[in-house]
mmCIF file of the C-alpha atoms, coordinates in Angstrom:
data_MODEL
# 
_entry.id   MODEL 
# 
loop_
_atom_site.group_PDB 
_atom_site.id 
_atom_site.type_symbol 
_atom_site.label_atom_id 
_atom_site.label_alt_id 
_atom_site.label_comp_id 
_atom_site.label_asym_id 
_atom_site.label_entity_id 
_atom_site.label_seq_id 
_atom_site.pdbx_PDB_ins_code 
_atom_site.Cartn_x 
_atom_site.Cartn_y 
_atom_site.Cartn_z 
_atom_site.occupancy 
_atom_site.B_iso_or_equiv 
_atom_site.pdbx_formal_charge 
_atom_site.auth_seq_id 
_atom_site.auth_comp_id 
_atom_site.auth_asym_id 
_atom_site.auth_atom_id 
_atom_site.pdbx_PDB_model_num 
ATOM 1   C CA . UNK A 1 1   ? 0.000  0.000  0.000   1.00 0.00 ? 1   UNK A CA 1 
ATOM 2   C CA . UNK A 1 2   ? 3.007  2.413  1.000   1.00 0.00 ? 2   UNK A CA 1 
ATOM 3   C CA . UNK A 1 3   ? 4.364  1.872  -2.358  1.00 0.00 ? 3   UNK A CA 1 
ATOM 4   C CA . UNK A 1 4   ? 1.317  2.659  -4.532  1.00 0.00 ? 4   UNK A CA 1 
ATOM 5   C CA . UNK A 1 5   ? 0.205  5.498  -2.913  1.00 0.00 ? 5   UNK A CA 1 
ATOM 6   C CA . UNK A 1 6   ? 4.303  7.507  -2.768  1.00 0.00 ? 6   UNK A CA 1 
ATOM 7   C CA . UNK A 1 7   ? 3.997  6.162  -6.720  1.00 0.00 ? 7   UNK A CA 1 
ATOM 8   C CA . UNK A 1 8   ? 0.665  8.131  -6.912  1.00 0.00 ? 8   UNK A CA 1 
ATOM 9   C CA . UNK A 1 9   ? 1.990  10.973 -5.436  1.00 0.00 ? 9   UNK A CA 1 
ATOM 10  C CA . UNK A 1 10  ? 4.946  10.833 -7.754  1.00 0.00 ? 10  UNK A CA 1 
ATOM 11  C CA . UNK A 1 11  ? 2.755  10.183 -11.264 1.00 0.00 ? 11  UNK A CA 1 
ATOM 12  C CA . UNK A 1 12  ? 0.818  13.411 -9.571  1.00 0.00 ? 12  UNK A CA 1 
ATOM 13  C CA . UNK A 1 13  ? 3.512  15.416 -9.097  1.00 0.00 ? 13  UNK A CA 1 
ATOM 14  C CA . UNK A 1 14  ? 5.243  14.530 -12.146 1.00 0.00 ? 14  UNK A CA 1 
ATOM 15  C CA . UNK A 1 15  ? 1.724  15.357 -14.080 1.00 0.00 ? 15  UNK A CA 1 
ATOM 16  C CA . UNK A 1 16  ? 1.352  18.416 -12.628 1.00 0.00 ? 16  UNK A CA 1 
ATOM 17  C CA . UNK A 1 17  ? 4.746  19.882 -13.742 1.00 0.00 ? 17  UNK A CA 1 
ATOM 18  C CA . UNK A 1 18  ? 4.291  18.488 -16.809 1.00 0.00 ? 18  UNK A CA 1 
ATOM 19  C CA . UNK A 1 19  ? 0.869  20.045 -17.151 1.00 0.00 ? 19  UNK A CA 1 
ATOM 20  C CA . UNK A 1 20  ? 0.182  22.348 -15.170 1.00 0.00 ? 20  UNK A CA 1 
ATOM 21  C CA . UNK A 1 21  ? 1.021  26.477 -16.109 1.00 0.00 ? 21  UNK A CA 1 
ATOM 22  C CA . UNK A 1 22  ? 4.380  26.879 -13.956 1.00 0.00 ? 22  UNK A CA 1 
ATOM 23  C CA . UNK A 1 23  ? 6.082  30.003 -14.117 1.00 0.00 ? 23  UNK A CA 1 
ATOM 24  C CA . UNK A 1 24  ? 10.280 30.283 -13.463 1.00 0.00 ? 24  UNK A CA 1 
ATOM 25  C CA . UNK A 1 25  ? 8.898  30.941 -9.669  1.00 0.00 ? 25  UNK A CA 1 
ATOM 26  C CA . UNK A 1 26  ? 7.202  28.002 -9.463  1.00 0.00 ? 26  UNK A CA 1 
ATOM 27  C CA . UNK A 1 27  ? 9.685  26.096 -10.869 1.00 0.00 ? 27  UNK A CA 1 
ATOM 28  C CA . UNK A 1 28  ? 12.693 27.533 -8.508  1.00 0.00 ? 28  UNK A CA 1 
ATOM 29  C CA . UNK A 1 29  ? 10.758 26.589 -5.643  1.00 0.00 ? 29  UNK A CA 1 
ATOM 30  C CA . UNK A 1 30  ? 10.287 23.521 -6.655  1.00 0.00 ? 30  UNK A CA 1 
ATOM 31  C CA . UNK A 1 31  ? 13.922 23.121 -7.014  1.00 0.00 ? 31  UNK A CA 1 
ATOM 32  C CA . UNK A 1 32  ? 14.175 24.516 -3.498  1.00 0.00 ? 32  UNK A CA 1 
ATOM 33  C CA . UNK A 1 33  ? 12.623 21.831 -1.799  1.00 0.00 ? 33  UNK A CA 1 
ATOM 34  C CA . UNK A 1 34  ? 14.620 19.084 -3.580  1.00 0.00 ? 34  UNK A CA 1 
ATOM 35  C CA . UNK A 1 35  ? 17.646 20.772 -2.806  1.00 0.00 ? 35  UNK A CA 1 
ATOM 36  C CA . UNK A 1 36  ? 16.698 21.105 0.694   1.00 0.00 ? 36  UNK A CA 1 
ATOM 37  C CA . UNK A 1 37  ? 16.493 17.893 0.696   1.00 0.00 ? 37  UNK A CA 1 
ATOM 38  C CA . UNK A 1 38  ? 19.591 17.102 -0.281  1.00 0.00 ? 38  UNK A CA 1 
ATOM 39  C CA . UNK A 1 39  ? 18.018 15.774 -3.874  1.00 0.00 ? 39  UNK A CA 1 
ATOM 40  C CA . UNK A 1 40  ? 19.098 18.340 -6.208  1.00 0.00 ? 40  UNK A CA 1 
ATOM 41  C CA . UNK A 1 41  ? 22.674 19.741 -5.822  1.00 0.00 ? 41  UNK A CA 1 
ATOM 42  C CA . UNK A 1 42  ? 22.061 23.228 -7.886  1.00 0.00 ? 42  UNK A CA 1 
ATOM 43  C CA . UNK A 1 43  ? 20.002 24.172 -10.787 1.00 0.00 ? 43  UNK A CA 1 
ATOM 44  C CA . UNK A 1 44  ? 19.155 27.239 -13.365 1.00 0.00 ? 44  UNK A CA 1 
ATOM 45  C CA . UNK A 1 45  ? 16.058 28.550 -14.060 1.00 0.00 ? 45  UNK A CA 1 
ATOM 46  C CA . UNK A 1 46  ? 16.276 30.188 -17.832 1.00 0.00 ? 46  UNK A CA 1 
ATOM 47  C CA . UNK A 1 47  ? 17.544 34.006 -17.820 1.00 0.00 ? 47  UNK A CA 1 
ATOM 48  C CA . UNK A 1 48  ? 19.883 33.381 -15.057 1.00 0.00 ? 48  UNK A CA 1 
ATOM 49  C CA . UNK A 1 49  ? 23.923 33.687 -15.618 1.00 0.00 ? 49  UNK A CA 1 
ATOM 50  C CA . UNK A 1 50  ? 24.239 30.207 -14.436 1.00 0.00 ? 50  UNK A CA 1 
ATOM 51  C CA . UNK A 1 51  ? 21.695 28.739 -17.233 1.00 0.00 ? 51  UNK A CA 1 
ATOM 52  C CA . UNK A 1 52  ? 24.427 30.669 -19.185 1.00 0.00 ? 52  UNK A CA 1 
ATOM 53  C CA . UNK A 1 53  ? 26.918 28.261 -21.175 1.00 0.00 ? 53  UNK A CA 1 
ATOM 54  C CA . UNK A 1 54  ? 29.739 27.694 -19.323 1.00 0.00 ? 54  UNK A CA 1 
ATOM 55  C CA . UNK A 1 55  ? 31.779 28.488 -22.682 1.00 0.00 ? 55  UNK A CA 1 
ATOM 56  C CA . UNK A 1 56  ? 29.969 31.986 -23.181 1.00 0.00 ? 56  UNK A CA 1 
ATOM 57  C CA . UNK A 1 57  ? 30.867 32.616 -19.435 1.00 0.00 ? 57  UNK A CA 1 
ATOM 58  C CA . UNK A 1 58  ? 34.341 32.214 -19.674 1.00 0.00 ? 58  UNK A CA 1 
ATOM 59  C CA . UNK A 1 59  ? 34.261 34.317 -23.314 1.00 0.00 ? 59  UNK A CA 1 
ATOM 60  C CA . UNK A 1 60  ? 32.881 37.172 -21.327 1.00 0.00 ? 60  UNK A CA 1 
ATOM 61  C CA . UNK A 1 61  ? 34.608 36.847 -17.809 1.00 0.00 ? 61  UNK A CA 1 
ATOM 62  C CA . UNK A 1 62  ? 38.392 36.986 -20.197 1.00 0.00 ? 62  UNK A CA 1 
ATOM 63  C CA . UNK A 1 63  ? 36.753 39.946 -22.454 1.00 0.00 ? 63  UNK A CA 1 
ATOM 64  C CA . UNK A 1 64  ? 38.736 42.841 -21.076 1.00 0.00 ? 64  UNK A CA 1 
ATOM 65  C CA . UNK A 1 65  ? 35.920 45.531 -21.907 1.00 0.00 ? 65  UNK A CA 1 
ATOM 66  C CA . UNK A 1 66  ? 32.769 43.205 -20.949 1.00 0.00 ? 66  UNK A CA 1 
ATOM 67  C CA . UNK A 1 67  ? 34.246 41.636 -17.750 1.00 0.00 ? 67  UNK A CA 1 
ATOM 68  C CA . UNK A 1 68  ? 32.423 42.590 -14.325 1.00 0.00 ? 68  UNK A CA 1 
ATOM 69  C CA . UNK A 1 69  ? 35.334 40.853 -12.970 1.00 0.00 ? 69  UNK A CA 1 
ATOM 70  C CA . UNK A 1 70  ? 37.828 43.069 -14.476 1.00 0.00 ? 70  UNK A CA 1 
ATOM 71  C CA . UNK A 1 71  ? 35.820 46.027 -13.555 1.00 0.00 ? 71  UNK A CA 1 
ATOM 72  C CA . UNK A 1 72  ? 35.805 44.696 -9.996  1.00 0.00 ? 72  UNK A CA 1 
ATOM 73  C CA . UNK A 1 73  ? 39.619 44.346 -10.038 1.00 0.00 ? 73  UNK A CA 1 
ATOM 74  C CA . UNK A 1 74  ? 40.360 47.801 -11.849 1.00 0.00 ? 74  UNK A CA 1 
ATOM 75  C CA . UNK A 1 75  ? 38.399 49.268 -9.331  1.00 0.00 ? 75  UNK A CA 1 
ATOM 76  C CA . UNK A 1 76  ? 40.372 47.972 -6.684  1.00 0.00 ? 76  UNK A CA 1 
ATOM 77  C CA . UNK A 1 77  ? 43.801 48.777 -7.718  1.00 0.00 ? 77  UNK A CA 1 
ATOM 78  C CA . UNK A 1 78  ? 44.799 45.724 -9.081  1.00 0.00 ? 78  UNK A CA 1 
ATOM 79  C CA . UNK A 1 79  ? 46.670 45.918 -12.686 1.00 0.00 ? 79  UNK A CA 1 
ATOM 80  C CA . UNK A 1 80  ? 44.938 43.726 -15.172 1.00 0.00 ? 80  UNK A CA 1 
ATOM 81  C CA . UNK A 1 81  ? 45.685 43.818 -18.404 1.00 0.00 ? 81  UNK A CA 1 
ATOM 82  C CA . UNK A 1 82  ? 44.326 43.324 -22.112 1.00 0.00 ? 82  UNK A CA 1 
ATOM 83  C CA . UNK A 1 83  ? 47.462 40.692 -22.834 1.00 0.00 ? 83  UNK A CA 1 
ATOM 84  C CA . UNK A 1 84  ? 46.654 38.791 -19.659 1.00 0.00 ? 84  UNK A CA 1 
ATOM 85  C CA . UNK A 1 85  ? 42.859 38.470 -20.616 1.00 0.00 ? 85  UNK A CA 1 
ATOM 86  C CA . UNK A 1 86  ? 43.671 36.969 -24.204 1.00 0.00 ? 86  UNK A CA 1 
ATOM 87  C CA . UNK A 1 87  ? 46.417 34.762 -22.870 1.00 0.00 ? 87  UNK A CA 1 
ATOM 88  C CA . UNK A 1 88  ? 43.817 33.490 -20.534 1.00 0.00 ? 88  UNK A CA 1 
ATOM 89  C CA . UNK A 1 89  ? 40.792 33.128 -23.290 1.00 0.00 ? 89  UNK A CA 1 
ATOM 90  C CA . UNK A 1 90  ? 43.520 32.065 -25.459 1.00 0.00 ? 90  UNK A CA 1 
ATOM 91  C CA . UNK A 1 91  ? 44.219 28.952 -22.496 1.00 0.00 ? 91  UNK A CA 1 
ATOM 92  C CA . UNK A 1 92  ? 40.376 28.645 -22.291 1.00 0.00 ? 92  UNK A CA 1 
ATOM 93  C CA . UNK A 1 93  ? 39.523 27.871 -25.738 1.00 0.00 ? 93  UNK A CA 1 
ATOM 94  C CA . UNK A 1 94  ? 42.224 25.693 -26.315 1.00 0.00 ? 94  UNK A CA 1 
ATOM 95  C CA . UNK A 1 95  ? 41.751 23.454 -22.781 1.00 0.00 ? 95  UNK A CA 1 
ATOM 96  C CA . UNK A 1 96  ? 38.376 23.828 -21.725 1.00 0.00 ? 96  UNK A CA 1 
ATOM 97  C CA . UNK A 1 97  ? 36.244 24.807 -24.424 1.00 0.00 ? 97  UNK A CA 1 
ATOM 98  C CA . UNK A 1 98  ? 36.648 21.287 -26.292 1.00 0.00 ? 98  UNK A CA 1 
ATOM 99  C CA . UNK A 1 99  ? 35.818 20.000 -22.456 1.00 0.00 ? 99  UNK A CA 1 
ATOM 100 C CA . UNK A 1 100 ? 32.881 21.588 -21.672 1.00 0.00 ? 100 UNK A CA 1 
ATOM 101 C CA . UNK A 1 101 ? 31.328 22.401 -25.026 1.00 0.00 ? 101 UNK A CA 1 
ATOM 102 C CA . UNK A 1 102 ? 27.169 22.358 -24.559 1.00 0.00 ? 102 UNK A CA 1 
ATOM 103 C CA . UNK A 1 103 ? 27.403 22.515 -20.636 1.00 0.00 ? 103 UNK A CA 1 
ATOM 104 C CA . UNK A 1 104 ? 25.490 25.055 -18.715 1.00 0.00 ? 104 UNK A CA 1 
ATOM 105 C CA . UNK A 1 105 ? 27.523 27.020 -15.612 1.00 0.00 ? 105 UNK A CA 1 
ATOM 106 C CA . UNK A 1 106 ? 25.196 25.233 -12.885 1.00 0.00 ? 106 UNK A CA 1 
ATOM 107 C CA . UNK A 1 107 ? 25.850 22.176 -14.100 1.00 0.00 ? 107 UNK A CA 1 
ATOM 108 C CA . UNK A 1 108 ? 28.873 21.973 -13.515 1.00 0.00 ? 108 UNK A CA 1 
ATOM 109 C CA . UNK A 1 109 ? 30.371 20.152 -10.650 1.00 0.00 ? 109 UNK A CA 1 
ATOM 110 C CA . UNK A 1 110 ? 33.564 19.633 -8.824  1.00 0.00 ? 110 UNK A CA 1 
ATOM 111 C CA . UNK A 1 111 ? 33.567 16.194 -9.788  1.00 0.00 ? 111 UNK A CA 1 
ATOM 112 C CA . UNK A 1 112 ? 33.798 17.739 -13.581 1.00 0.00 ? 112 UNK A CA 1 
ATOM 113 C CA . UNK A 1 113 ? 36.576 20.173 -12.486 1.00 0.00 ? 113 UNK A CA 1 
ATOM 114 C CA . UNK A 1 114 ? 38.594 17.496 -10.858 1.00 0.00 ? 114 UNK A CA 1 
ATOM 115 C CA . UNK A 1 115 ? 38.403 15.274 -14.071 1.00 0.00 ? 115 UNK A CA 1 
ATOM 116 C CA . UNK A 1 116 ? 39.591 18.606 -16.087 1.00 0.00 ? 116 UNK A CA 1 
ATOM 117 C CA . UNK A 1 117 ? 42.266 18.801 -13.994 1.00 0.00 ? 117 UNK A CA 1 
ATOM 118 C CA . UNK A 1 118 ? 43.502 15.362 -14.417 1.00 0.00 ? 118 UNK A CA 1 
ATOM 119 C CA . UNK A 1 119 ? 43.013 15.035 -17.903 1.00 0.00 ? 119 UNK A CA 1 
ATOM 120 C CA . UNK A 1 120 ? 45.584 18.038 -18.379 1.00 0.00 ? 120 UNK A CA 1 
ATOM 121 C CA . UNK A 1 121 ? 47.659 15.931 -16.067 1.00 0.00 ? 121 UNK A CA 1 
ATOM 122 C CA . UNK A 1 122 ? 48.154 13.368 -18.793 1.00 0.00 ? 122 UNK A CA 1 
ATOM 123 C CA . UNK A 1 123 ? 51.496 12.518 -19.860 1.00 0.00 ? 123 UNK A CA 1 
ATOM 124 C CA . UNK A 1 124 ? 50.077 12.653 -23.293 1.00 0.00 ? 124 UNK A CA 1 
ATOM 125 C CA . UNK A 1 125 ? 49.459 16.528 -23.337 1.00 0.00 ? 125 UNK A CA 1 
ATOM 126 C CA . UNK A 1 126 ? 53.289 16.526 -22.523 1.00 0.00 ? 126 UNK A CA 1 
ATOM 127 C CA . UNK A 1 127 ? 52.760 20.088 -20.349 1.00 0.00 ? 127 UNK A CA 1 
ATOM 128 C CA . UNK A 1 128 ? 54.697 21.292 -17.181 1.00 0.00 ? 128 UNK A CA 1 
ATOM 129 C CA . UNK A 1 129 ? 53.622 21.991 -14.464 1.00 0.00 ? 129 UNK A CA 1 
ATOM 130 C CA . UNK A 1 130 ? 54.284 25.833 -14.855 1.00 0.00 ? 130 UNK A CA 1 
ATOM 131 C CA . UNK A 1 131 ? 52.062 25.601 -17.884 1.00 0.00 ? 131 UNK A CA 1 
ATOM 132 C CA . UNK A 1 132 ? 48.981 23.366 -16.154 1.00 0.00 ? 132 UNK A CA 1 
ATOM 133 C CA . UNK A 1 133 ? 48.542 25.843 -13.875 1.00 0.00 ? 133 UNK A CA 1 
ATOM 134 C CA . UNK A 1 134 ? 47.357 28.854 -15.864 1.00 0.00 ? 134 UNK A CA 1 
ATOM 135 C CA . UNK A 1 135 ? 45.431 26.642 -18.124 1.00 0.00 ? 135 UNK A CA 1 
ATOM 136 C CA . UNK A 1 136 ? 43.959 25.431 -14.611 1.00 0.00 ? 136 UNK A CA 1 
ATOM 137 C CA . UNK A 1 137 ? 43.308 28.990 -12.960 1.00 0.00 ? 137 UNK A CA 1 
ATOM 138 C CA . UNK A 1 138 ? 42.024 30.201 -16.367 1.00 0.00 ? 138 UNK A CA 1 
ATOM 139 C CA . UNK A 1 139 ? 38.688 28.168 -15.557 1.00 0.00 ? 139 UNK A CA 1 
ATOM 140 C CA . UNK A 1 140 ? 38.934 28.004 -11.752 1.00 0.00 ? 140 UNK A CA 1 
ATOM 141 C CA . UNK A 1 141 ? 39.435 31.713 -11.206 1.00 0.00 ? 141 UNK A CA 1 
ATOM 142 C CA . UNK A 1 142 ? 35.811 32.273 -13.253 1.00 0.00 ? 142 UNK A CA 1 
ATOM 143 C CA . UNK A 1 143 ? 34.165 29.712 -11.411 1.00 0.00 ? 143 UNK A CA 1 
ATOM 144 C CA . UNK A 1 144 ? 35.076 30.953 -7.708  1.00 0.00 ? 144 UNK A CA 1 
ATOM 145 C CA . UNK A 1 145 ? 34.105 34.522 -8.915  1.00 0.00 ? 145 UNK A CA 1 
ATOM 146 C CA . UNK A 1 146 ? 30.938 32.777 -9.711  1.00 0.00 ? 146 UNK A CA 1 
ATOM 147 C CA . UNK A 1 147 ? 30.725 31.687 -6.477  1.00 0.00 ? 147 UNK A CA 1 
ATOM 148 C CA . UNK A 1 148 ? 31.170 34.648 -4.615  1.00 0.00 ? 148 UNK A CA 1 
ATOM 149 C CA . UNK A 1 149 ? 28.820 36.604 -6.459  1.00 0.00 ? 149 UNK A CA 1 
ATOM 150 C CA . UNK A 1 150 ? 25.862 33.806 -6.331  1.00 0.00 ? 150 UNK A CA 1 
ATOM 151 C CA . UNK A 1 151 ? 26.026 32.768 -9.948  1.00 0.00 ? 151 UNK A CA 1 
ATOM 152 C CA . UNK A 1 152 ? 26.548 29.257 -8.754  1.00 0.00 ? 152 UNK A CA 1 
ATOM 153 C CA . UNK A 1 153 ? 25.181 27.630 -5.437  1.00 0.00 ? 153 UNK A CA 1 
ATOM 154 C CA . UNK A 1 154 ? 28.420 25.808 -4.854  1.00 0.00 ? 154 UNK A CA 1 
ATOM 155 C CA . UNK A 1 155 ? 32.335 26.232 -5.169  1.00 0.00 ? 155 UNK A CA 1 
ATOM 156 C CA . UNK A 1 156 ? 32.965 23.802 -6.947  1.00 0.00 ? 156 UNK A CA 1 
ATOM 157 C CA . UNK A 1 157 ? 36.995 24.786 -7.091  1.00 0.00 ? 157 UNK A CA 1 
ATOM 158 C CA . UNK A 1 158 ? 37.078 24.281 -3.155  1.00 0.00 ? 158 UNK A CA 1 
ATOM 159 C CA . UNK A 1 159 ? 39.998 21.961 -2.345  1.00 0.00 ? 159 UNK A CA 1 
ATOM 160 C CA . UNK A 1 160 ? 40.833 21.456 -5.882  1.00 0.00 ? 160 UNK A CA 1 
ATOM 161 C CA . UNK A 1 161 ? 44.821 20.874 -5.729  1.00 0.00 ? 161 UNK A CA 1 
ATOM 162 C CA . UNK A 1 162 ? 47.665 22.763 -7.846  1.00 0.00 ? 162 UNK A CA 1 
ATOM 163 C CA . UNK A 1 163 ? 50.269 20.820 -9.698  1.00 0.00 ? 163 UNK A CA 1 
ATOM 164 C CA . UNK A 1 164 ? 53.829 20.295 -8.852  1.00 0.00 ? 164 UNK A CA 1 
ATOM 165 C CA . UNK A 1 165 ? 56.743 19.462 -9.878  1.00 0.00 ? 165 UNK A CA 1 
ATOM 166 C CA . UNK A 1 166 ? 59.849 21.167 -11.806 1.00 0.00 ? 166 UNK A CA 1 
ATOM 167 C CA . UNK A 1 167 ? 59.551 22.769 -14.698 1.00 0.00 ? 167 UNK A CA 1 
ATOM 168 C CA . UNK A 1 168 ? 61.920 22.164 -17.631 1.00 0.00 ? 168 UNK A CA 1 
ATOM 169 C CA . UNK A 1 169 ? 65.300 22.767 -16.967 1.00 0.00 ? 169 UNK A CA 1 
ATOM 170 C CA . UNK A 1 170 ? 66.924 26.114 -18.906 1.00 0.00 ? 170 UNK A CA 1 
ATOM 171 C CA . UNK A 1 171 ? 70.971 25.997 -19.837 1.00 0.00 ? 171 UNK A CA 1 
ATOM 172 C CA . UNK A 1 172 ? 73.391 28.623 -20.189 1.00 0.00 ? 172 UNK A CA 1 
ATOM 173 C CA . UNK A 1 173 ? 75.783 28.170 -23.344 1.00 0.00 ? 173 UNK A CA 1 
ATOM 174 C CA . UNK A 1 174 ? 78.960 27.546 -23.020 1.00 0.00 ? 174 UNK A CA 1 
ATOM 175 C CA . UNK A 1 175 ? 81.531 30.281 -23.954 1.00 0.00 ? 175 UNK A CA 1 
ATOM 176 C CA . UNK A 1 176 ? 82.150 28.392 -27.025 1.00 0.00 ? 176 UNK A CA 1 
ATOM 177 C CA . UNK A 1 177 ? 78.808 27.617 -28.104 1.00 0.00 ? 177 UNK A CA 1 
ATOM 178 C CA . UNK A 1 178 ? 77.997 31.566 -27.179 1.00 0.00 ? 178 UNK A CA 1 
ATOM 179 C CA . UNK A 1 179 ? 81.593 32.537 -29.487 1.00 0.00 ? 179 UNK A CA 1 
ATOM 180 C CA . UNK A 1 180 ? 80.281 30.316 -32.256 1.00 0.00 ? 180 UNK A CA 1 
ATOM 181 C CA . UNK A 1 181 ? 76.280 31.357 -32.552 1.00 0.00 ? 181 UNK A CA 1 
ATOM 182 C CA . UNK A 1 182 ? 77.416 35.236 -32.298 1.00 0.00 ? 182 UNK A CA 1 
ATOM 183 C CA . UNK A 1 183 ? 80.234 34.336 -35.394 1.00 0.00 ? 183 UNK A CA 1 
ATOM 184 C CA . UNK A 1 184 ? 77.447 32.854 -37.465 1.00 0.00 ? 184 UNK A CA 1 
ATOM 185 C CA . UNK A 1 185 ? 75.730 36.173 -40.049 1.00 0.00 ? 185 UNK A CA 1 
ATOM 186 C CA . UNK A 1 186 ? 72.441 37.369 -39.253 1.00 0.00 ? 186 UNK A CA 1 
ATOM 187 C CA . UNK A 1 187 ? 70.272 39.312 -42.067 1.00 0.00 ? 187 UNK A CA 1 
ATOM 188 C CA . UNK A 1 188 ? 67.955 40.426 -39.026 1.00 0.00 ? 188 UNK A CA 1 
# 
């Protein structure tokens, strides 16, 4: 008996939403209550920055002239600069774009961010550590911003751990080799 009547309750439910006329308020507090109860981890209700692609975030949060984020930093004194911003969409399209192509900013979840992290990792990429990092930050740094400014319901970055490790080792030539590339004729 317990079991037919939490399925009719369900079918209800379920035929409500999917007949009833629900507006966006409806439907975020339905959302609510399944994330109060632990059922629903975060969601987006359309219009909202996080039903935003997560792609079209990061295009805008590395877009020197349309970034709140840069705004934000100007305003405080902190030097940010049009180089650093296309470096850092330059790192985005090339690393997570291809990742995260088609997913919305509240979907996201640390679980995803992790994996990103790893797959970067791979010996296969052949990258050092000194070069994971910015390709890491370049999503993470967008995603805590998020955060803070209630874009996202969780931090998904929390506890998400840097890479180590030495980076490639730079030479000094020899007095020879120096003697012998400066002998050689350069047209430029």
């Amino acid at each position: 008996p317990g079991q037919a009547r939490n399925a009719f309750t369900i079918a209800s439910v379920l035929a409500a939403v999917r007949t009833e006329d629900l507006t966006t308020s409806d439907a975020e507090r339905i959302a609510e209550a399944l994330k109060a109860r632990g059922l629903l981890l975060s969601y987006a209700t359309p219009g909202t920055q996080g039903a935003d692609l997560f792609t079209d975030f990061l295009t805008r949060f590395w877009t020197f002239d349309e970034s709140p984020y840069i705004v934000e930093k100007l305003a405080h004194g902190h030097r940010m600069t049009k180089e650093h911003c296309l470096h850092s969409l330059g790192r985005a399209r090339l690393h997570w774009f291809p990742v995260f192509k088609g997913k919305r900013l509240a979907e996201l979840t640390k679980a995803d961010i992790r994996a990103f992290s790893v797959l970067i990792a791979d010996e296969k990429h052949n990258l050092a550590p000194a070069t994971r990092n910015p390709i890491l930050l370049t999503g993470t740094a967008p995603l805590r911003w998020a955060y803070e400014n209630g874009l996202i319901a969780n931090d998904i970055t929390a506890g998400l751990v840097t890479y180590s490790g030495e980076g490639k080792k730079l030479g000094v030539l020899s007095p020879e080799a120096a003697k012998n590339l400066f002998a050689l004729h350069w047209d430029n």
